[in-house]
N, C-alpha and C positions, 0 to 999 in steps of 0.2 A: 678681911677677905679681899677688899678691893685693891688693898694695896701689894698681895703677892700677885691679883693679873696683870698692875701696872707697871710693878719695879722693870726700873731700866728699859721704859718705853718710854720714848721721846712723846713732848705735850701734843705734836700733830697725829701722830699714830694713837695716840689716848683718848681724843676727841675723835678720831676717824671709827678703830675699833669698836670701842664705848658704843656709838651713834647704831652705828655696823649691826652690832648685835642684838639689840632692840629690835630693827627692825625686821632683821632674822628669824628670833624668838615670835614678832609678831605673824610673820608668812607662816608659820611650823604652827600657829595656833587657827589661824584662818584657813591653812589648808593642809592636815594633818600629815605629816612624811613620817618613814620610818627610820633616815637619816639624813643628813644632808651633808654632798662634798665642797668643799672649799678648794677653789683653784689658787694656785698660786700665792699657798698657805705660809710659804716662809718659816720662820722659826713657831707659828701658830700660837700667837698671839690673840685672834678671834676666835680660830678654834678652840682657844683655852677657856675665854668669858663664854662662848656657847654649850660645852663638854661641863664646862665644872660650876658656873655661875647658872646656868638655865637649865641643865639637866639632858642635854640634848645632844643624840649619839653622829660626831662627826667623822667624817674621812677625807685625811688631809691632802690633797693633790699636788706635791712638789715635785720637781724633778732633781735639785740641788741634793743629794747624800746627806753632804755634809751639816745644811739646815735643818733635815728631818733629827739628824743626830744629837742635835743640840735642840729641838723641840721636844723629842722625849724625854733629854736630859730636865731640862726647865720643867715639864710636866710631872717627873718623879719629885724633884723639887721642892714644889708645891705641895704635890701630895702629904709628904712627910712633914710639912712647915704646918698645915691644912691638920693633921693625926696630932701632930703635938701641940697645937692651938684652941682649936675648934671642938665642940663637944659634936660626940658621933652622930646624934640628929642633925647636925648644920653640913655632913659631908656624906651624909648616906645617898643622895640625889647625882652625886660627883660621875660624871662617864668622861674615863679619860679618852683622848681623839687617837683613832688608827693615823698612822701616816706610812703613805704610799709613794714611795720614790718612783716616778713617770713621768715621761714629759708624755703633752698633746700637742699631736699637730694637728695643724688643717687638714689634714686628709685622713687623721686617726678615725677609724670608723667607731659607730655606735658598740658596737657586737666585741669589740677589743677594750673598749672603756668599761662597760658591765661587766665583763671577763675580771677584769681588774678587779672593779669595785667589789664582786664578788667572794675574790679570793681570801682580798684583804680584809675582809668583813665576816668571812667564814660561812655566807651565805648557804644555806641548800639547795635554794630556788630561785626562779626570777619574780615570784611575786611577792613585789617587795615595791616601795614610793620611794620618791626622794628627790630633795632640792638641790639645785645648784646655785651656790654664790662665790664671788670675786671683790675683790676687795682691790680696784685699781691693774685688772689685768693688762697685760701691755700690747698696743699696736693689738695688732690682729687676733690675740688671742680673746679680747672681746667676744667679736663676731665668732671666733670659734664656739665659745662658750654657746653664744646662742644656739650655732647647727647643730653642736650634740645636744642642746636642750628639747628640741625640735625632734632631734633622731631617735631620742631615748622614750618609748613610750613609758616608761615609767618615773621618770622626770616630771615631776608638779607643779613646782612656782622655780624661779630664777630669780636673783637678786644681783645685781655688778652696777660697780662703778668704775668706769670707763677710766684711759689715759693715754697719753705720749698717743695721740691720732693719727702724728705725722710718721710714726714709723707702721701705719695701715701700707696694706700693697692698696695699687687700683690696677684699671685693667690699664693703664700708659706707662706705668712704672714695670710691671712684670705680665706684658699681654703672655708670654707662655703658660703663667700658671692658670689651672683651671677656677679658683675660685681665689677672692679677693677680698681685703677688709673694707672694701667702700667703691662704691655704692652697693647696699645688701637686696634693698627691696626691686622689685619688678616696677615700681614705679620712676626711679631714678636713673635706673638700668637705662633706662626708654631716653631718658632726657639727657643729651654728652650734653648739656650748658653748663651741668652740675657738679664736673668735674674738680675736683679741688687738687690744687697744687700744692707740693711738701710745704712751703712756705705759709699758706694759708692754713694746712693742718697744722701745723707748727705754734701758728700766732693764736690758733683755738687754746692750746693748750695754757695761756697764761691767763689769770683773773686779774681784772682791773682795779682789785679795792683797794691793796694796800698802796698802791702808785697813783691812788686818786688822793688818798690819805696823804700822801708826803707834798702832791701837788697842792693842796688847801694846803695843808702847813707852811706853804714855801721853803720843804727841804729839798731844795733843789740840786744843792752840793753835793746828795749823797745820790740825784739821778746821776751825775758824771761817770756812775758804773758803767751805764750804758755805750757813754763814748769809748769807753777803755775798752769798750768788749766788741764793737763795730771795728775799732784799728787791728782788734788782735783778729778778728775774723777777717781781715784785709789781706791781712799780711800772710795769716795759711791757705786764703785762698790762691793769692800769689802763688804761693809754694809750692802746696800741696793742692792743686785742685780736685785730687778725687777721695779726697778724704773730708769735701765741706759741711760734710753733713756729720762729721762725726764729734761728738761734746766735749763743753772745756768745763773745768768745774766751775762750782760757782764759786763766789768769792765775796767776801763781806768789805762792801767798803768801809773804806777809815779814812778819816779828818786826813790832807795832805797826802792822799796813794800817789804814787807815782806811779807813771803805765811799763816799766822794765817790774817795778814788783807786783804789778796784777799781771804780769804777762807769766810770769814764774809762779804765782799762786794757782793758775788759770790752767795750765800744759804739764805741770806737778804729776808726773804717776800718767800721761797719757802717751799717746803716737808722737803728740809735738815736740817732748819734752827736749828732745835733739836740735831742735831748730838755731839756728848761729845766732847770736845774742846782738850781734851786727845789724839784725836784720830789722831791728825795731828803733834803729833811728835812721828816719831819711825823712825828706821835706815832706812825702803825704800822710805818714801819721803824723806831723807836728801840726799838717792843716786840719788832721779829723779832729786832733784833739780840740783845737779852738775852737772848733764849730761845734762844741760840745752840746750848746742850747738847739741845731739844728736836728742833734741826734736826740735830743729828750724831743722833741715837738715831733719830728717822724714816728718815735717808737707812741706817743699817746694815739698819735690817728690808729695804725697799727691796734693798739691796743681797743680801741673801739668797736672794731671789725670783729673782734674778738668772741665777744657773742654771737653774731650773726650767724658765722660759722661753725660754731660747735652747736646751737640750735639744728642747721641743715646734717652736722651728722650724727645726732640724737632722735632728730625728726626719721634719718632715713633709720635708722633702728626700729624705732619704734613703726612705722610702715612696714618693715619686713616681717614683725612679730605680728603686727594683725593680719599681714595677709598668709599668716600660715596660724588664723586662726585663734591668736592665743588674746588675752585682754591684759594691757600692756599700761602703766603709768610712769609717765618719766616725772622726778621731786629731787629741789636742791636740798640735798640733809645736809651739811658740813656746812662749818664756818669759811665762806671764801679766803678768807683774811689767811685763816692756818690751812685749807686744803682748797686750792685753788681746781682742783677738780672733783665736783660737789655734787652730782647730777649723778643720784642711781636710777637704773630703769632693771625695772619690776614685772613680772610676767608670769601669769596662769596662766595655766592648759583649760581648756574646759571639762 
């Protein structure tokens, strides 16, 4: 059984999910729901270990068509692999997961997400519980998570693991809009000292294990990723300066890279990919590249900070949840090493 919810799940989504769903299973036994929605469900993957492995009636929240499409597909799948395997007491427990093609936004009200949730659940009534979990929602839609958690009087426990901080608004990045992914609580609101810059969210988002691991090793040769990726962010900032914030893939370094073939590994399939192949030799990337040890010793400090800053915006989450009441535990579940963003935070209603 374990192995049809894992086929063709990569080991970090296996250890994320797996982890995910336990403690899922756990909220839905400590504080009894009648379903629980999953944000930003994907081809549902944890919807699957919580539907078919624990018994427990989900509703997928994607906004992607074509993901849902291929989650039902996987789910009949199953099914069928599940009838021709399994004898009928090990599959009678099985609740396959609804999936609802929706986006939410920050402004999507409570009364339009129930509306939803209802339709697609075939509800009669509103009285009805239920959890919400995320599984790495992105930038703001975090903190969205929470407001409709908050909005929804029938909403119980929350469960999410947070990411990519740096694409939160604040109120210096988009003072027009009315609400913002950071700072959330009334406590931090009060204090501009605590304003965190893209760059400082940004450097949140990286864990320091496996680059503490290659630094005790002395694999040093394989930090040179780093220098290659500071030139090439030189060079489209040159360029391109309003596109700095937009990503290059990643790229595996190998014994011997040259920075012309991480520069094409790097812009492969993105905005850059056009950029004039001229443009990556001139004397200052020949100086970045030497200074290669200056660039590993920068990104370690860098990398230090690291914690600091995703504690301040874990901490202000968790402030915003109690001052509207709810009883809130933030726990690193995940191996940093395979998921560098580890830190779920958990929340009752009372």
């Amino acid at each position: 059984m374990k192995h049809m919810f894992l086929k063709r799940v990569k080991p970090k989504k296996q250890h994320e999910i797996t982890r995910m769903a336990e403690i899922c299973a756990l909220s839905h036994r400590e504080t009894p729901v009648d379903f629980i929605v999953d944000f930003g469900a994907g081809v549902g993957h944890l919807a699957r270990i919580l539907g078919y492995g624990y018994g427990l009636r989900v509703c997928c929240f994607e906004m992607q068509p074509d993901l849902n499409q291929q989650a039902t597909e996987i789910d009949l799948k199953l099914e069928f692999m599940a009838e021709k395997h399994l004898p009928s007491d090990e599959i009678k427990h099985f609740r396959r997961p609804v999936h609802l093609t929706q986006r939410l936004e920050s402004d999507t009200q409570p009364e339009l997400f129930l509306s939803s949730i209802r339709n697609a659940l075939e509800l009669k009534t509103d009285q009805f519980r239920f959890g919400i979990i995320g599984l790495h929602p992105c930038g703001n839609l975090g903190p969205t998570l929470m407001r409709m958690f908050l909005g929804c009087p029938q909403a119980r426990f929350l469960n999410f693991v947070g990411c990519c901080y740096q694409k939160m608004t604040t109120q210096v990045t988009h003072p027009r809009e009315k609400v913002h992914g950071y700072p959330l609580s009334r406590f931090l609101q009060d204090k501009p000292e605590f304003q965190l810059s893209y760059e400082a969210r940004e450097v949140s988002c990286h864990a320091m294990e496996v680059y503490r691991d290659r630094l005790r090793a002395g694999d040093y040769e394989y930090l040179r990723i780093h220098s290659l990726r500071a030139a090439a962010e030189r060079i489209i900032v040159q360029q391109i300066p309003d596109l700095r914030h937009c990503a290059l893939r990643n790229v595996k370094y190998s014994h011997g890279m040259t920075f012309h073939q991480y520069f094409q590994k790097a812009v492969q399939g993105t905005r850059f990919e056009a950029l004039d192949s001229r443009l990556l030799s001139n004397q200052q990337t020949e100086t970045d590249l030497a200074n290669w040890q200056r660039i590993v010793s920068f990104y370690t400090l860098r990398l230090m900070m690291a914690p600091l800053v995703e504690s301040i915006i874990l901490y202000d989450r968790c402030l915003f949840l109690t001052e509207n009441d709810c009883q809130v535990h933030i726990e690193a579940v995940f191996d940093p090493r395979l998921s560098p963003r580890n830190h779920i935070t958990r929340a009752v209603k009372p």
